[in-house]
N, C-alpha and C positions, 0 to 999 in steps of 0.2 A: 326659510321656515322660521328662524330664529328670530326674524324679524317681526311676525305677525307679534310675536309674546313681549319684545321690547317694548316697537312701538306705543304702546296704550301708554306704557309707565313714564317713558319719554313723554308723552302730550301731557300727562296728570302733573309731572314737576317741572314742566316748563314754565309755571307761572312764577307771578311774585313772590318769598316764602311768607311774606304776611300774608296769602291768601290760602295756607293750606290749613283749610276748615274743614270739620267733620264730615261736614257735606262730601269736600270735594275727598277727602280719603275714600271716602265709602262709594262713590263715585269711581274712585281710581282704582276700587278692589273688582266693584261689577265689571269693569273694561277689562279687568285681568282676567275674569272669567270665563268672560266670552271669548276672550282669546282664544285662551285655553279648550274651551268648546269646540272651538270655530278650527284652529289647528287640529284637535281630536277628529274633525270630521272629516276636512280635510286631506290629513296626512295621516291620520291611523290605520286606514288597510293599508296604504304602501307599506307603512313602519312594520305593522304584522304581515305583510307580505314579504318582506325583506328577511325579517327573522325567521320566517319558514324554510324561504331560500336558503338562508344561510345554516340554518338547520341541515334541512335533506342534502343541501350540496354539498356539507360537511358528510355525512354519511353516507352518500353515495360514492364521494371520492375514497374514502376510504375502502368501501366496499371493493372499488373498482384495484385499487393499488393495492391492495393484498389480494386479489386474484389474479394479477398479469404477475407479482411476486410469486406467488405459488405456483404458477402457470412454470415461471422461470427458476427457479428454484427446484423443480421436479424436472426439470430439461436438464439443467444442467448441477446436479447435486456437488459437485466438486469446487464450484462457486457459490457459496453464500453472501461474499459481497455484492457481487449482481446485482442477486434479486433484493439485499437491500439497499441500494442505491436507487434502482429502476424503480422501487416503492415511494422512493422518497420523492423523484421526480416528479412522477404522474402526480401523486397528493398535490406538489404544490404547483404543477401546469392548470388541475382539475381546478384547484382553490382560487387560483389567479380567474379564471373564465366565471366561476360562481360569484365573485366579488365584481365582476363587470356588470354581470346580469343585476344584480343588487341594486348596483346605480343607476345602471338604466331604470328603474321601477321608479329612481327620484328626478328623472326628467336630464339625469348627466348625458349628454352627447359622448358617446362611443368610442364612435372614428374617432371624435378628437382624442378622447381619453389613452385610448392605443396609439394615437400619432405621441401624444405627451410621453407616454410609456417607452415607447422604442427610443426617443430623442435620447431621454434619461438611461436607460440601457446602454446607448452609444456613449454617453458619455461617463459613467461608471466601468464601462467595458477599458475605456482609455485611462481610466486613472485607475483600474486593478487588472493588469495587464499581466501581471506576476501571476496572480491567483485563476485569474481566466486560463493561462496559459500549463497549470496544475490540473484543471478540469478537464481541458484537453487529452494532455500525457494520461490523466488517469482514464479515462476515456479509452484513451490506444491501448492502456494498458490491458484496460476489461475485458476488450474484445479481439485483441492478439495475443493473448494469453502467452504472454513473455514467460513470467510465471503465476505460480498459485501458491495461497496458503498453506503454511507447513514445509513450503522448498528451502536451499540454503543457495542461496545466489552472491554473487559478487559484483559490486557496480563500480565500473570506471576502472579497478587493477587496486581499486580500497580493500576494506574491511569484506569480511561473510558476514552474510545476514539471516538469519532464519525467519522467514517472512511470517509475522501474523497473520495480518488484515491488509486486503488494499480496500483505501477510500477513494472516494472523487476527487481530493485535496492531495492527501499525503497515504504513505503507505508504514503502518505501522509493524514493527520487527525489533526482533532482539539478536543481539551476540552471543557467541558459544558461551562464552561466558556468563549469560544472564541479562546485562544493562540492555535497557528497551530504548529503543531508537525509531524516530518520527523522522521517515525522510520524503522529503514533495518530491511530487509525481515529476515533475519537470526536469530533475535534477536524474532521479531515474532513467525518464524517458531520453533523454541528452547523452547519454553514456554507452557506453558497450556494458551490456549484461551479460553474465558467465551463470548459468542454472547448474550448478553439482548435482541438481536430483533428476534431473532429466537432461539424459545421456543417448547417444545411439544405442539402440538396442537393451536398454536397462544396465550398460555395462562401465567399469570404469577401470582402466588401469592404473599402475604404481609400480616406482623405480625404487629398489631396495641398492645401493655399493658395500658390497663387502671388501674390505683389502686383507690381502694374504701376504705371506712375507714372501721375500724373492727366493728365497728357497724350497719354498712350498710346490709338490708338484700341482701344477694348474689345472691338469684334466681329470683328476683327483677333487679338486676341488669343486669343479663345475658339477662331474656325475653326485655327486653328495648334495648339492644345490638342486639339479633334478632331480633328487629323488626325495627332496624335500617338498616341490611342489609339485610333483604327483601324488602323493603322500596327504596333500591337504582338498578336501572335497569344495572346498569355495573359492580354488585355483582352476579354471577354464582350461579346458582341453582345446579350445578353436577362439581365440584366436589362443594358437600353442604357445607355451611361457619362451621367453627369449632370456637366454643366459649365455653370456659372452666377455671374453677381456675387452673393456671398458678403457682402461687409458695405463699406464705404469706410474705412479708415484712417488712421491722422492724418497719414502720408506714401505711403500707394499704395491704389491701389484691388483689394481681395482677390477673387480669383477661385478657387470651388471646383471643383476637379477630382477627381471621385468617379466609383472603378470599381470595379466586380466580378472575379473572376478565380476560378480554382479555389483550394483550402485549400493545395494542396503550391507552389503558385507565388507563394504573397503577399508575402513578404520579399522574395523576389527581384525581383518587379515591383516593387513600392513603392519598392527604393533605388533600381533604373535609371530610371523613369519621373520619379522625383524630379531626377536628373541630365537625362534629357531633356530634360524641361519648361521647366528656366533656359536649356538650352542651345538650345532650337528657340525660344522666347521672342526671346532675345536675337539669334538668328538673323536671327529674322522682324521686326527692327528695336525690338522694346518695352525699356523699360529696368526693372531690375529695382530701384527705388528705396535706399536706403539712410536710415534714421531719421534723422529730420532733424525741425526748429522754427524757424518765422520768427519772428523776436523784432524787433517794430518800434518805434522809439525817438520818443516825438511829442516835439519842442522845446518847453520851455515859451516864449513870448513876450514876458514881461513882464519889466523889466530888474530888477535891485537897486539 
């Protein structure tokens, strides 16, 4: 197409420059013109057929990927990444097919253009192998719902993470602490994942050690520990709390107190019941020993 508009200007200064007389400018302007006519005539409904295309196909893709979005999004409301990813897809599957069509209107061959297209696909696919391989994981991730937005997970026996957003790339999350962390799906997907907010049955348990001194009576001690977690209503009666001597220490005798409770109440129990337990202990007369060593001195006997 480009060419019809060249060439004229091309023949008009292909001459000697001593021969560029009025004439022949005025000459090289009417060639421009009719160029330009003759391409108008030509090539102007494809051009306005192409911007229509690329119009409507622009709005219909849209159309089309915020309705299988909301479609997916009202299926599954506990995923919003979903359905904005699945949004994004379709737009640009839709866009890629509208831009074929487009060319085809200018005479481009098809097949080949998709044969050219996958070749290059293959070969982008082998030189982002990392990132393809991110697309995947997050992929497995969406649809095995390892976890969701809002969990606190642990990947690999690292850090907690309280999960933002997962993307198709990377999964966006923060530390109990606050600092926001961007970790690839790959790295995720490769690891053993630990989910703290989804447990069997909504439930999590926790080991509290109290030590007592060796002089303390021990079943004294135990009943007072039971009756501190019957005592608290976010301690599970089934599975029933386990409270037992635990091991003998080298200054007190350790006593496990292991309870059950729901997943949203664990933290909270674990630090009050921690605070309890010294406090009903000590209450209930046991002493809560402090590290200690008898170091015993034998005389030798014999004089110098």
């Amino acid at each position: 197409m480009i060419s019809h508009l060249i060439l004229p200007i091309a023949q008009a200064t292909a001459g000697e420059p001593a021969a560029n007389t009025a004439d022949e400018a005025d000459q090289a302007s009417r060639q421009f013109i009719e160029s330009i006519v003759s391409f108008a005539t030509e090539y102007g409904m494809s051009v306005l057929g192409a911007v229509i295309i690329l119009i409507v196909g622009n709005i219909v893709a849209k159309f089309i990927s915020k309705r299988i979005s909301g479609l997916i999004q009202k299926k599954h409301p506990e995923e919003p990444s979903l359905a904005s990813i699945a949004k994004q897809v379709i737009y640009i599957a839709l866009m890629v097919v509208v831009i074929i069509i487009v060319l085809g209107k200018f005479g481009v061959e098809t097949a080949s253009l998709i044969a050219v297209l996958g070749t290059a696909g293959l070969a982008i696919g082998l030189a982002l192998q990392g990132t393809l391989s991110n697309i995947a994981a997050g992929v497995m991730i969406l649809f095995l719902k390892p976890f969701r937005a809002g969990n606190a997970i642990k990947i690999g026996g690292g850090d907690v993470y309280l999960v933002d957003e997962i993307g198709l790339f990377v999964t966006k999350a923060h530390q109990p602490d606050c600092p926001k962390v961007m970790i690839p799906n790959s790295k995720i997907w490769g690891s053993i994942i630990v989910n703290y907010s989804d447990t069997v049955s909504a439930q999590r348990r926790f080991d509290i050690t109290f030590g007592i001194s060796f002089d303390d009576d021990i079943n004294k001690a135990i009943q007072i520990l039971e009756e501190l977690a019957a005592s608290d209503q976010r301690v599970l009666k089934d599975p029933a709390p386990f409270i037992k001597v635990d091991s003998l220490g080298d200054s007190s005798v350790n006593i496990m107190f292991r309870v059950y409770c729901m997943a949203s109440d664990w933290w909270p129990a674990k630090l009050d019941l921690t605070k309890a337990g010294k406090e009903a202990l000590e209450a209930g007369g046991c002493t809560i020993p402090y590290p200690q060593r008898d170091v015993h001195f034998i005389k030798d006997g014999t004089e110098g």
